[in-house]
N, CA, C and O atoms as a DFTB+ gen file, in Angstrom:
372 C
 N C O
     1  1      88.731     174.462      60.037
     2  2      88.226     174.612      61.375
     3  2      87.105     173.593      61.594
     4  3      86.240     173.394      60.741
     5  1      87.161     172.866      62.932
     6  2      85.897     171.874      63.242
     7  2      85.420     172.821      63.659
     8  3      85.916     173.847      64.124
     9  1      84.118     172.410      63.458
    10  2      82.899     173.448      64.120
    11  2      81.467     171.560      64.152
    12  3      81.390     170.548      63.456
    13  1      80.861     171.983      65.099
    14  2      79.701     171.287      65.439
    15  2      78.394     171.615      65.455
    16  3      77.989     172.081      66.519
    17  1      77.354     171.464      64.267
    18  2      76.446     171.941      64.268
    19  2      75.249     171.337      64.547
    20  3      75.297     170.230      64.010
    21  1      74.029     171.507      65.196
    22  2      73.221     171.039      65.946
    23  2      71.890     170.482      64.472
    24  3      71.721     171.179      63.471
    25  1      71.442     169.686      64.620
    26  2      70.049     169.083      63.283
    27  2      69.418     168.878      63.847
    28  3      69.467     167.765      64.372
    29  1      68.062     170.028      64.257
    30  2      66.957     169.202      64.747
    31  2      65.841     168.580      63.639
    32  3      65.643     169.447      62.788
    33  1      65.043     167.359      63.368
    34  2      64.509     167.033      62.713
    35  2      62.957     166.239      62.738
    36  3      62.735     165.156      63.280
    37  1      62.113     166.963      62.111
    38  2      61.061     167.151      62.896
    39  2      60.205     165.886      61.677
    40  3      60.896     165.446      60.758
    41  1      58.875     165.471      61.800
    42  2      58.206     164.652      61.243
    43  2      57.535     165.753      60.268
    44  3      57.586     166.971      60.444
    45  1      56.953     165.141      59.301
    46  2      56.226     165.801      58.103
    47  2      54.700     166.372      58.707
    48  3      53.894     165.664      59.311
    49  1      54.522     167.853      58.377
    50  2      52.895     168.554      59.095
    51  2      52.083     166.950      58.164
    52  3      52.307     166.491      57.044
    53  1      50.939     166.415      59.490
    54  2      50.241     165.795      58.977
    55  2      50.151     163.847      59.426
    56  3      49.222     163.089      59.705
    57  1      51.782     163.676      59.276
    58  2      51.794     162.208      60.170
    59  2      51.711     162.298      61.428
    60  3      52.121     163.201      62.157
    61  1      50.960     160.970      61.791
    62  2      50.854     160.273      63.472
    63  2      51.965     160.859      63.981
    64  3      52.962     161.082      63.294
    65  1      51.883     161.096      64.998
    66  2      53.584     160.973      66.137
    67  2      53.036     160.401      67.624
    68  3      52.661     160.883      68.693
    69  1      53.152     159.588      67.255
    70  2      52.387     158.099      69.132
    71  2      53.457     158.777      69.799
    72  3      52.884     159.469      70.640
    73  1      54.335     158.912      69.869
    74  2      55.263     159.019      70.628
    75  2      54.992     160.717      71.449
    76  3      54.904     160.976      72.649
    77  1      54.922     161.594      70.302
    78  2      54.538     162.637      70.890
    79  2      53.016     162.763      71.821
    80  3      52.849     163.234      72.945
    81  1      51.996     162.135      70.850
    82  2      51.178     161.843      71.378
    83  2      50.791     161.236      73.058
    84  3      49.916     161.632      73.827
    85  1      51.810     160.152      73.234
    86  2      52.236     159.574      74.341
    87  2      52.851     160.316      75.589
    88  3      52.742     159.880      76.736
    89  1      53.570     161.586      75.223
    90  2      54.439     162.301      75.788
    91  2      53.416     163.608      76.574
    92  3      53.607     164.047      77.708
    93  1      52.061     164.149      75.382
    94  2      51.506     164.846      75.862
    95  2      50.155     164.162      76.889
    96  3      49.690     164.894      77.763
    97  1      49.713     163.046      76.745
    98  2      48.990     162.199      77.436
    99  2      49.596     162.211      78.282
   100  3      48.861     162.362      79.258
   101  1      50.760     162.126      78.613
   102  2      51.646     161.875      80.176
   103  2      51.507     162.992      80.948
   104  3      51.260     162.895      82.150
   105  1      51.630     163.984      80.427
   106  2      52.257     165.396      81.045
   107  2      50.706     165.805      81.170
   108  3      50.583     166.807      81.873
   109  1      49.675     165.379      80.754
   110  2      47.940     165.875      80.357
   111  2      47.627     165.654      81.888
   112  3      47.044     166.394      82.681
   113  1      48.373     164.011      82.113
   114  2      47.859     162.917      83.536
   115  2      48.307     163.800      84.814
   116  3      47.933     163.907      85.982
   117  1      49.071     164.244      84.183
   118  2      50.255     164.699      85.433
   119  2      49.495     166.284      86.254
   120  3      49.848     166.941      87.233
   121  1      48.209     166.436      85.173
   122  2      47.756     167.580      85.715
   123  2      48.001     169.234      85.033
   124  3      47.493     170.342      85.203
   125  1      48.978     168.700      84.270
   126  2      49.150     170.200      82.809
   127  2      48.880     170.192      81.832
   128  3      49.146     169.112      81.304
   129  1      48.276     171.138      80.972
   130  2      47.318     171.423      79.946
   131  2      48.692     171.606      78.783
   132  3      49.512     172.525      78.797
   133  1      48.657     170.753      78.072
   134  2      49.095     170.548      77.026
   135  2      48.545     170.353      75.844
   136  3      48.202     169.190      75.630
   137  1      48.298     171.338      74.777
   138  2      47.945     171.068      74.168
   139  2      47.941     170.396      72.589
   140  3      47.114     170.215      71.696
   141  1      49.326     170.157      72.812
   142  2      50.144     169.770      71.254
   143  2      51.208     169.254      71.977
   144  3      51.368     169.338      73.194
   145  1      52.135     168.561      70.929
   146  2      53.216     168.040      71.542
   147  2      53.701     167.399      70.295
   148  3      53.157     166.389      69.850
   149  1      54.707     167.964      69.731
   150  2      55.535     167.109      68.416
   151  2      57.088     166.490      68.919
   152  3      58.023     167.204      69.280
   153  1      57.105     165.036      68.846
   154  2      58.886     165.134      68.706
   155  2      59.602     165.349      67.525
   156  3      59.189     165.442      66.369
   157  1      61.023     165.431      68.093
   158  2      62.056     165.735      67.415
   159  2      63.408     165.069      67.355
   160  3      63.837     164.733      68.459
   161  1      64.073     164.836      66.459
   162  2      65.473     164.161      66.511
   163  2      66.620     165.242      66.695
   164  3      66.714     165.922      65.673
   165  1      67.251     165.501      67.388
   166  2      68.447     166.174      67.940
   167  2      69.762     165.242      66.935
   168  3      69.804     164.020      66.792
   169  1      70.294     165.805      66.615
   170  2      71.806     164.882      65.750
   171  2      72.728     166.063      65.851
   172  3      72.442     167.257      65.772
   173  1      73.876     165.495      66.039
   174  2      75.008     166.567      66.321
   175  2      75.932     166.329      65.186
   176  3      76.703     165.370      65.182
   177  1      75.851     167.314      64.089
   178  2      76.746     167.059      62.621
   179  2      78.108     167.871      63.089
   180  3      78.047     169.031      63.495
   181  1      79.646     166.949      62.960
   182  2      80.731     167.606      62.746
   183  2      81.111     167.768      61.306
   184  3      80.961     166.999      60.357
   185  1      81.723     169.145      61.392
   186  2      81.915     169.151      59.839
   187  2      83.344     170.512      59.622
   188  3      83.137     171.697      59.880
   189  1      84.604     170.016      59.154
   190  2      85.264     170.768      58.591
   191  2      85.214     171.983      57.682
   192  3      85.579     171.928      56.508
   193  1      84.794     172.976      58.205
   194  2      84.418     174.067      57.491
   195  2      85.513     175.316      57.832
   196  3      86.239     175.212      58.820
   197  1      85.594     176.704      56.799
   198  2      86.564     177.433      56.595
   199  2      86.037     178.489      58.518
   200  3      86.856     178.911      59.334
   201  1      84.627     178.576      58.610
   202  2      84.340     178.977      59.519
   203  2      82.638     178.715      60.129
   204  3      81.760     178.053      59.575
   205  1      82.571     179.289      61.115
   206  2      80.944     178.908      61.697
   207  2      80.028     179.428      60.507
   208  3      80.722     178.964      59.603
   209  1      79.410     179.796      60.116
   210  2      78.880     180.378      59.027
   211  2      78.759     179.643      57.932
   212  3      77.651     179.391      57.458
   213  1      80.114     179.126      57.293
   214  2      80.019     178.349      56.342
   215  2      79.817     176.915      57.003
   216  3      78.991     176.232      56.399
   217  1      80.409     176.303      58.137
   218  2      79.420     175.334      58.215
   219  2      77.960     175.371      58.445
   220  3      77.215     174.419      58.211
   221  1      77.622     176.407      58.870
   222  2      76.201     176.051      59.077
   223  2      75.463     176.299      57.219
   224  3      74.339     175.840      57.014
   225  1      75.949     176.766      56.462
   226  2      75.724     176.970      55.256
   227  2      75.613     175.420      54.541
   228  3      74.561     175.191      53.943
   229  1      76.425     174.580      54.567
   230  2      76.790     173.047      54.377
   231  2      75.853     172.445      54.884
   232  3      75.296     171.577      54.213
   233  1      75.350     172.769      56.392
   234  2      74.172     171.892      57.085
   235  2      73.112     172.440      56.514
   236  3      72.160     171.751      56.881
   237  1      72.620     173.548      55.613
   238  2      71.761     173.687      55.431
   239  2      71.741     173.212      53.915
   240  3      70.596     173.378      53.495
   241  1      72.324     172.842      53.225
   242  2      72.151     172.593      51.787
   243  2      72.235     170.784      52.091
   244  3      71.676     170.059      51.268
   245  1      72.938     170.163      53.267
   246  2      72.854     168.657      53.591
   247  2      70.992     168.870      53.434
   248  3      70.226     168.736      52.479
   249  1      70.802     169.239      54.814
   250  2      69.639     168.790      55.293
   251  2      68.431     169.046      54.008
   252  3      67.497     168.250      53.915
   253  1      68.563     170.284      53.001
   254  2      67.427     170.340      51.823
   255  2      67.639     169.304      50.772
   256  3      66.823     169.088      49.876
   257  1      68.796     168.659      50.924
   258  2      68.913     167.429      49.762
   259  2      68.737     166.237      50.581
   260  3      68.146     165.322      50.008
   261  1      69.198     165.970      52.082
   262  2      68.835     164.827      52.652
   263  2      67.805     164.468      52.339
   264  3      67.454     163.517      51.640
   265  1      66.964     165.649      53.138
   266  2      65.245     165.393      53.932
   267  2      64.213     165.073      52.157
   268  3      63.081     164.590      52.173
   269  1      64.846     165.420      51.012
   270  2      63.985     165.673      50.243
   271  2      64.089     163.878      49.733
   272  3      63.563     163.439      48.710
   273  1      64.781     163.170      50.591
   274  2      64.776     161.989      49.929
   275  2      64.095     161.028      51.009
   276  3      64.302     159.824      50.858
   277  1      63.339     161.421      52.037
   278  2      63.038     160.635      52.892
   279  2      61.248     160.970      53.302
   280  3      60.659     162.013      53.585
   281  1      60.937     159.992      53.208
   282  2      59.605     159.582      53.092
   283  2      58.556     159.849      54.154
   284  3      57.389     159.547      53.903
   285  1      59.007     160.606      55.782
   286  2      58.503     160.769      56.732
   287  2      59.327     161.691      57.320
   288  3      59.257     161.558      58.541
   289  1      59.928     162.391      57.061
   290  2      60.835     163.426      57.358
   291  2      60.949     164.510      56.346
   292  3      61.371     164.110      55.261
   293  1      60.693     165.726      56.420
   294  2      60.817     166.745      55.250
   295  2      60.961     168.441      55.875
   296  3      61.471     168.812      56.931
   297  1      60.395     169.145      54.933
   298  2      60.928     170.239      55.526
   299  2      59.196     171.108      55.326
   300  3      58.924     172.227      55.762
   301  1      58.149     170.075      54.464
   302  2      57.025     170.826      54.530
   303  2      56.740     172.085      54.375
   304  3      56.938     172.245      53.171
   305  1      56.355     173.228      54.864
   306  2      55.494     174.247      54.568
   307  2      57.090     174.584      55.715
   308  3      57.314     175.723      55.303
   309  1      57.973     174.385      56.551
   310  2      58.883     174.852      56.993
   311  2      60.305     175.493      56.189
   312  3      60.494     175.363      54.979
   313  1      61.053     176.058      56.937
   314  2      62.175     176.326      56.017
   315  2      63.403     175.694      56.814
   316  3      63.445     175.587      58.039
   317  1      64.671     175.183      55.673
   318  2      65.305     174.100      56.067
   319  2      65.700     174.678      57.790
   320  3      65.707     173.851      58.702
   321  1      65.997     176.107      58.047
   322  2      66.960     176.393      58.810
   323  2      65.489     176.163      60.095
   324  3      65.935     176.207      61.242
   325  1      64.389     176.008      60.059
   326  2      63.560     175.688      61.068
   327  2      63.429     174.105      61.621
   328  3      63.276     173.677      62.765
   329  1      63.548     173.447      60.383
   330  2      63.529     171.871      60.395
   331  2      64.972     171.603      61.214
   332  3      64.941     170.999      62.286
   333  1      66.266     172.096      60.637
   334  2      67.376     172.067      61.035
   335  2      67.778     172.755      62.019
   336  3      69.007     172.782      61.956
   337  1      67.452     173.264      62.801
   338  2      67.774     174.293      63.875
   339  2      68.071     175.397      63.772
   340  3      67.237     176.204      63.362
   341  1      69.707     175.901      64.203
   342  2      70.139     176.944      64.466
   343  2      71.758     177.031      63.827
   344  3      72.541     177.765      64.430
   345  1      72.258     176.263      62.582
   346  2      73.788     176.053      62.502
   347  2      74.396     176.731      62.092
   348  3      75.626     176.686      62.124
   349  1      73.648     177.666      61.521
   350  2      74.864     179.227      61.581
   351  2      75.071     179.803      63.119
   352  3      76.150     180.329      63.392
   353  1      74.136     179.712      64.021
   354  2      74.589     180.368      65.230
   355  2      75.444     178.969      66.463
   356  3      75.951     179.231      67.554
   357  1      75.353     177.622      65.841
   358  2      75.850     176.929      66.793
   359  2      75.467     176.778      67.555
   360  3      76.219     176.363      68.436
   361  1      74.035     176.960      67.899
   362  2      73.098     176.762      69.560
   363  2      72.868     175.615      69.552
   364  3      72.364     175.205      68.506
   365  1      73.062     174.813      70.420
   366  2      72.215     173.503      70.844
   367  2      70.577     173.956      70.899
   368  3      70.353     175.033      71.452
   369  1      69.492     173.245      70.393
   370  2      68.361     173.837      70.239
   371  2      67.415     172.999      71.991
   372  3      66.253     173.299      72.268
């Protein structure tokens, strides 16, 4: 069964994010009190799995061996299925 599971992927607690930074400065100008503002990468993983469940099981053992190899991306004081979204339930986050 294809099934499509949603990866959101967030920066490590602790690095810069200009971008977020940039995003809440905008929305600050605009007259709303913002007080934080992190981005995020959205990626849409297809993956042949027996059912929804077990793919989202697959996205979660990808994303704890991916993220553990990348240098500005991790899963921190988070847990994978927070870093990664929602891929046992299939929600777009």
């Amino acid at each position: 069964m294809k099934s499509e599971v949603p990866l959101r992927v967030l920066l490590r607690e602790g690095l810069l994010d200009p971008e977020g930074q940039a995003i809440k400065d905008a929305i600050n100008n605009l007259g709303f009190a913002a007080d934080s503002l992190n981005t995020a990468r959205l990626f849409t993983l297809g993956l042949e799995a027996p059912d929804k469940g077990a793919a989202g099981e697959m996205a979660l053992k990808m994303c704890e061996r991916f993220l553990q190899t990348r240098s500005s991306t991790g899963t921190g004081s988070r847990s994978p299925d927070e870093v990664c979204g929602s891929p046992v339930r299939g929600e777009h986050l």
